[in-house]
C-alpha positions, -999 to +999 in steps of 0.1 A: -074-182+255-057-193+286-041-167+305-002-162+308+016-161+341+018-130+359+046-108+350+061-094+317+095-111+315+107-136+293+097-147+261+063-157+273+058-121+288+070-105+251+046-128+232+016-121+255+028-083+247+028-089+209-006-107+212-024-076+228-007-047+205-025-075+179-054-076+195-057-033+202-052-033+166-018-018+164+014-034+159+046-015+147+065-024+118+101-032+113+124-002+127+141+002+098+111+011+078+091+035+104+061+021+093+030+019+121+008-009+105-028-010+116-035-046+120-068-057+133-066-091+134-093-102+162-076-117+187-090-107+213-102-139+235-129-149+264-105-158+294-106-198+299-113-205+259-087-204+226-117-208+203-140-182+215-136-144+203-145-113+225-157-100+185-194-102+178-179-116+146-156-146+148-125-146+124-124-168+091-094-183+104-104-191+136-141-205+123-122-231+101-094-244+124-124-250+147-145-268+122-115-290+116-108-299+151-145-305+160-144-327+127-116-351+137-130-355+172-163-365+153-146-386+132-128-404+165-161-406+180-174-427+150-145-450+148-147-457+187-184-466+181-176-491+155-146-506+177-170-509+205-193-528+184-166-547+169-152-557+200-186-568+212-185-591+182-149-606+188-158-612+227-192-632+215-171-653+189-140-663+209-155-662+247-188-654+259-216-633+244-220-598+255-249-587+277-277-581+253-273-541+273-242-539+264-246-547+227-272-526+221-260-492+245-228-500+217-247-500+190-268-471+197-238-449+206-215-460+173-254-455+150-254-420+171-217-413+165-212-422+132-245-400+118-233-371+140-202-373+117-215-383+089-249-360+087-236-323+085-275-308+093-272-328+126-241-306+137-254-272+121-249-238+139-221-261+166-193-235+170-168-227+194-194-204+216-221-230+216-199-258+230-187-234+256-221-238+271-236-270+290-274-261+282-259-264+246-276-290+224-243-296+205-227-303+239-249-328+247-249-341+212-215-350+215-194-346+252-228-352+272-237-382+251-203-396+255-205-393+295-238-404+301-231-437+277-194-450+286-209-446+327-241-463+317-219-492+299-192-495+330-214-498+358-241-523+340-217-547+322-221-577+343-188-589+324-166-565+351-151-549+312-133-516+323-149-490+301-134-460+323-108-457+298-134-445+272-141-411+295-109-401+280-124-394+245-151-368+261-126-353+285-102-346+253-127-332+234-141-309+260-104-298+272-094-285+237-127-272+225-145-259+259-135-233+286-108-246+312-140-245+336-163-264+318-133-295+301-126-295+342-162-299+350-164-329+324-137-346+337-151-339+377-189-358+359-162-386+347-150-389+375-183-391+394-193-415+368-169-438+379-172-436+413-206-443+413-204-474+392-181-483+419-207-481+443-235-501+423-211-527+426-224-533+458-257-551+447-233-572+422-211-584+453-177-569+434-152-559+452-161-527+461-129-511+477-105-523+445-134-503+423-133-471+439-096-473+443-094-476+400-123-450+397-095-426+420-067-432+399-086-432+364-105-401+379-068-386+384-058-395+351-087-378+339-084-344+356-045-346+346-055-353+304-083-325+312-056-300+324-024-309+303-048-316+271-059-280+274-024-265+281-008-277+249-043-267+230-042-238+243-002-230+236-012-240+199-039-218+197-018-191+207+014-202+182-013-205+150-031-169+161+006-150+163+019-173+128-017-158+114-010-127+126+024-129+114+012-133+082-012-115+078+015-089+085+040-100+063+007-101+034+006-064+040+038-055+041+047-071+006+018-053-003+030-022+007+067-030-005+052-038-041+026-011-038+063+014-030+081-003-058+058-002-085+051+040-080+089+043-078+104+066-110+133+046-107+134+011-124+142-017-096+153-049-116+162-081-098+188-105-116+204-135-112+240-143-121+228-159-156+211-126-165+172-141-157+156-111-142+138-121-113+115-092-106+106-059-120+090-029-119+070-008-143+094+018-149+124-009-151+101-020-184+096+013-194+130+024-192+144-010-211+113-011-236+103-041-224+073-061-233+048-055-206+030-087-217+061-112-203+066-118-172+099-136-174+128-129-197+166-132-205+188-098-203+209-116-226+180-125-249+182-089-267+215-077-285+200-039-275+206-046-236+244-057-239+257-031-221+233-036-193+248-073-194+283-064-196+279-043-167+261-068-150+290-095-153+315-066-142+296-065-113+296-098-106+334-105-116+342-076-088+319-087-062+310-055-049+286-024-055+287-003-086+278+025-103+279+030-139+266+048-170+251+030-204+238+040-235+212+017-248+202+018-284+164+031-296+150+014-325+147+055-337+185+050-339+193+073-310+208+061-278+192+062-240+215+070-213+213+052-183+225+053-149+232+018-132+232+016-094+239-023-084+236-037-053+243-073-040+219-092-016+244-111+008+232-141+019+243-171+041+268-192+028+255-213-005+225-199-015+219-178-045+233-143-047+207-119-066+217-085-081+193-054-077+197-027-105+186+006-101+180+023-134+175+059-139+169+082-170+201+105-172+180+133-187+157+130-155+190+129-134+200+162-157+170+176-151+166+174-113+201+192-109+190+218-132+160+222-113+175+228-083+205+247-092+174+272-103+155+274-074+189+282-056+193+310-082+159+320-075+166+321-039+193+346-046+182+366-071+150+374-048+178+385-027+196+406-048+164+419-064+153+426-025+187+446-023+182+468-057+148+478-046+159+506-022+188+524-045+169+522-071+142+539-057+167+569-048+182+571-085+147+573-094+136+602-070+175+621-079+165+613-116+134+631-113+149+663-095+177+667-118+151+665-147+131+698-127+166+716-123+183+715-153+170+725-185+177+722-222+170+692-247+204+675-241+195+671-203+159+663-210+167+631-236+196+623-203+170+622-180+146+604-202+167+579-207+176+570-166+138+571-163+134+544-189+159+523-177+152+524-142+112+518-152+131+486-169+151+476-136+116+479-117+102+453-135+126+429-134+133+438-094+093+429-094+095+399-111+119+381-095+100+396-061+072+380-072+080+343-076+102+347-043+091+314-023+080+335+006+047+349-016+019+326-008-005+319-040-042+329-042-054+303-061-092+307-064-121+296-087-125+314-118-143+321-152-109+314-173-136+314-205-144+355-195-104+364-185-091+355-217-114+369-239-107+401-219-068+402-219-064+391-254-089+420-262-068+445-244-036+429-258-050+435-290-053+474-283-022+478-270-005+460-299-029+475-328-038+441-341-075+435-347-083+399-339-108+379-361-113+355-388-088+363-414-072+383-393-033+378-378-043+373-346-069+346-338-093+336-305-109+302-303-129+294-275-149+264-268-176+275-244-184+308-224-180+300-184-154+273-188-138+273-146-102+272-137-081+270-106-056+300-107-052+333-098-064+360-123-037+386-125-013+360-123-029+343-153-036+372-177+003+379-170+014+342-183-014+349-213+002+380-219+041+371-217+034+337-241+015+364-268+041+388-265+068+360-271+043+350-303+041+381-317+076+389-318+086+356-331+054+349-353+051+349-393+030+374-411-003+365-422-038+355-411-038+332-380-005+336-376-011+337-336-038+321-324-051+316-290-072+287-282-090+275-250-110+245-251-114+214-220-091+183-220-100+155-198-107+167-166-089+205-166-087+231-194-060+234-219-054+271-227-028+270-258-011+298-275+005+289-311+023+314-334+035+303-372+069+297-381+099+279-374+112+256-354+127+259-322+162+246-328+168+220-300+201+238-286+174+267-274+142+243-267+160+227-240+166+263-222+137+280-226+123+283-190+155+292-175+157+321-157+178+348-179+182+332-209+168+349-241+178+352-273+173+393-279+202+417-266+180+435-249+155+406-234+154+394-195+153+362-205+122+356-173+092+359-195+092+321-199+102+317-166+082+337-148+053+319-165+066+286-158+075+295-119+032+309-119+016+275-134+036+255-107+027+274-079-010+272-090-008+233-095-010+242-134+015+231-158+033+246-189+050+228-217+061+238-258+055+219-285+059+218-321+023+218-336+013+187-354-010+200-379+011+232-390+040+242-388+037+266-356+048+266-321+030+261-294+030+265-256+003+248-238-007+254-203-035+231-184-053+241-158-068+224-129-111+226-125-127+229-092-144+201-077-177+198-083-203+208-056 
């Protein structure tokens, strides 16, 4: 590549910048999307030559707009052979006959040029690097050929032809596919070419001085092609390496702008002012219950997405953003309920405008404010359970020295009765200490096969239920040593709140709660099911908020607490209605360790 003026002003100074952040391999994205793209596109150069790469490995790119130029010059070569030879022709027919030289040094160039061309194993392995050598055979083959012929031609035709004109044709060639030094050098042997055809003149009696004064100028002329040829070669090179580069970029940024799109949870739809959506994404399809198999549709084509049309020509009609809500019918009979945010791409005066739609899921919408409204209840009620800690300690310690000084049964069942409760405040000052954000997890490997055998046994004590076959409480597990990420006390508590909550909501009879702990896909599914009823939907869609429960005297954090522990150990925790009985079930999966 040919090097740039000193200095870094000016739009040359700012493209020779861009060039090398190209050619170190880094080159910064728009602002506006704070992106640092990683973009090695090779073009780092040997000084003095466009074509050649500082890489061991020359680009694609710049292997094939080589081939193409070399090609063409190949194919000009040929076609001056065959005018030389046609012109030899011509001359014999209309005035006198060629120098029997002359015709065949014409013919033996245009049979050379044209099988150069023609003959692809005669130019194998030619490449930018080889012709940037003289010792090259491909120079030679073509550029060296070309000189040593044209000055053979001018200084033995005994017709005084002027063939000076044909150096041009090696002097191109070498100025836009050779170093600046070496298309130079070509045009400095062209020029010596011609001056010394000036002086064989001398034994033919021409006019001597007249020849070297054309072999000056033409020599001039050729330096000035050499130079200016390899300017405007070289500026080209340098446009078509920063509009590959460019593209390349642009490539991987709609890569990355699809890539974004298509793992957004919100749908991104793109429509025109007839309703033709334009572009979508695969939650857009999800979200409409569009057929993933089309790839262009109507909006108006469906009598189910009315509303989104409507809304769409509202839009329009107003001109300016919106934000609305739509309820699209389910074949099920129920309604969706979507949230429309649309947006208007402004663009120059008489093209198209396009609309973008942003579609979410209002239950998703519901859910993420419910979600944080309780983690800013959390927040406080760590708090407030932080607060309670220390006075209830002190009614705890008074309790316990009133119970020593007074006496009597009345007193005793008084004192009994703070103890209990403030036993009850303990626990739930501990478990809302417990999920407070500030506790780090401990999740570590374990054997979740051996823990749950082991809790549900001790369960089983405690509650006087004797698990077994025909028995109401039931333990299924799939292997012995099945592995789980988690920490153990914090799982045997979630085991242990989720059979509590069975046992008191469970149906007599045998199976009636049943554990079971087997591998799904690549985790473990630990699942907890207890006979009877149905959850009605008004309670389903509360039951891991913090303090709601449905006994007078529950904390309503049971499900919550064990919710708040699978998150925080990357598990997961979800209830179900049982499809082959009618039972409930809550189902937590676990993540596996990697294997070693």
């Amino acid at each position: 590549m040919r090097h740039a003026p000193a200095g870094g002003r000016g739009p040359a100074g700012q493209r020779r910048r861009v060039l090398q952040q190209r050619a170190s391999g880094e080159l910064r994205g728009p602002p506006g999307l704070g992106l640092t793209v990683v973009a090695p596109l090779g073009l780092g150069t040997i000084p003095g030559s466009w074509f050649v790469e500082a890489a061991p490995a020359e680009p694609a790119e710049s292997s094939a707009s080589f081939e193409r130029l070399y090609r063409a010059f190949l194919a000009a070569r040929a076609a001056l052979g065959l005018a030389l030879i046609a012109a030899q022709l011509i001359a014999a027919v209309l005035s006198t006959p060629p120098a029997t030289s002359t015709l065949w040094l014409s013919a033996s160039y245009a049979a050379a040029a044209v099988s150069l061309w023609f003959f692809p194993q005669l130019r194998r392995g030619a490449s930018a690097r080889s012709l940037a050598r003289i010792s090259s055979l491909h120079w030679w083959s073509a550029i060296g050929m070309d000189l040593l012929l044209f000055g053979v031609l001018h200084a033995l035709d005994p017709s005084g032809v002027n063939y000076g004109a044909l150096f041009v044709m090696p002097v191109l060639m070498a100025a836009v596919l050779c170093p600046r030094r070496l298309s130079l050098a070509t045009a400095a042997m062209a020029t010596l070419g011609l001056l010394g055809a000036a002086g064989w003149s001398l034994f033919s009696g021409a006019d001597v001085g007249l020849r070297t004064t054309q072999a000056g100028l033409v020599g001039s002329g050729l330096f000035a092609v050499s130079l200016l040829a390899g300017e405007l070669s070289a500026r080209l090179a340098r446009e078509e390496r920063a509009a590959r580069g460019s593209l390349a970029l642009a490539r991987q940024q709609e890569q990355l702008n699809r890539l974004v799109i298509d793992e957004m949870q919100e749908g991104v739809l793109v429509v025109d002012r007839r309703g033709r959506v334009r572009a979508m994404n695969p939650a857009s399809r999800a979200l409409l219950g569009a057929d993933s198999g089309e790839l262009s549709w109507q909006l108006r084509g469906r009598s189910d997405w009315q509303p989104l049309v409507q809304a769409l020509e509202n839009a329009y009609a107003g001109g300016a953003a919106a934000e609305v809500d739509v309820a699209l019918p389910l074949a099920s009979g129920a309604f969706r309920s979507l949230r429309l945010r649309l947006r208007f791409t402004r663009q120059r005066e008489g093209s198209e405008e396009l609309c973008v739609l942003f579609v979410e899921d209002n239950r998703e919408l519901l859910a993420r404010t419910r979600q944080e409204k309780l983690a800013a209840m959390g927040r406080v009620s760590a708090g407030i359970a932080h607060e309670i800690r220390n006075p209830l300690a002190a009614i705890a310690q008074a309790n316990a020295l009133l119970a020593e000084d007074l006496g009597g049964t009345r007193a005793e069942q008084l004192t009994r009765m703070v103890a209990s409760n403030v036993q009850r405040l303990k626990r739930l000052v501990d478990d809302v200490t417990e999920l407070s954000p500030s506790v780090q997890p401990d999740t570590q490997p374990l054997d979740v096969s051996a823990l749950v055998q082991e809790a549900c046994a001790d369960w089983a004590q405690v509650n006087h239920v004797v698990p077994g076959p025909g028995s109401r409480f039931e333990l299924r597990v799939e292997a012995d040593g099945l592995a789980g990420l988690f920490d153990a006390e914090h799982l045997r508590r979630v085991l242990v709140n989720l059979l509590d909550n069975a046992h008191r909501h469970a149906e007599a009879g045998a199976g009636a709660i049943r554990v079971v702990l087997q591998r799904e896909g690549a985790g473990l599914l630990m699942a907890v099911r207890s006979a009877g009823a149905a959850v009605p939907p008004e309670i389903e869609r509360h039951l891991f908020e913090p303090f709601f429960s449905t006994r007078s005297r529950g904390s309503g954090l049971g499900l919550y607490i064990c919710r708040e522990l699978c998150e925080r150990h990357g598990a997961s925790i979800e209830y179900r209605r049982a499809s082959d009985a009618a039972a409930n079930e809550f189902c937590v999966r676990l993540r596996t360790p990697e294997p070693a």
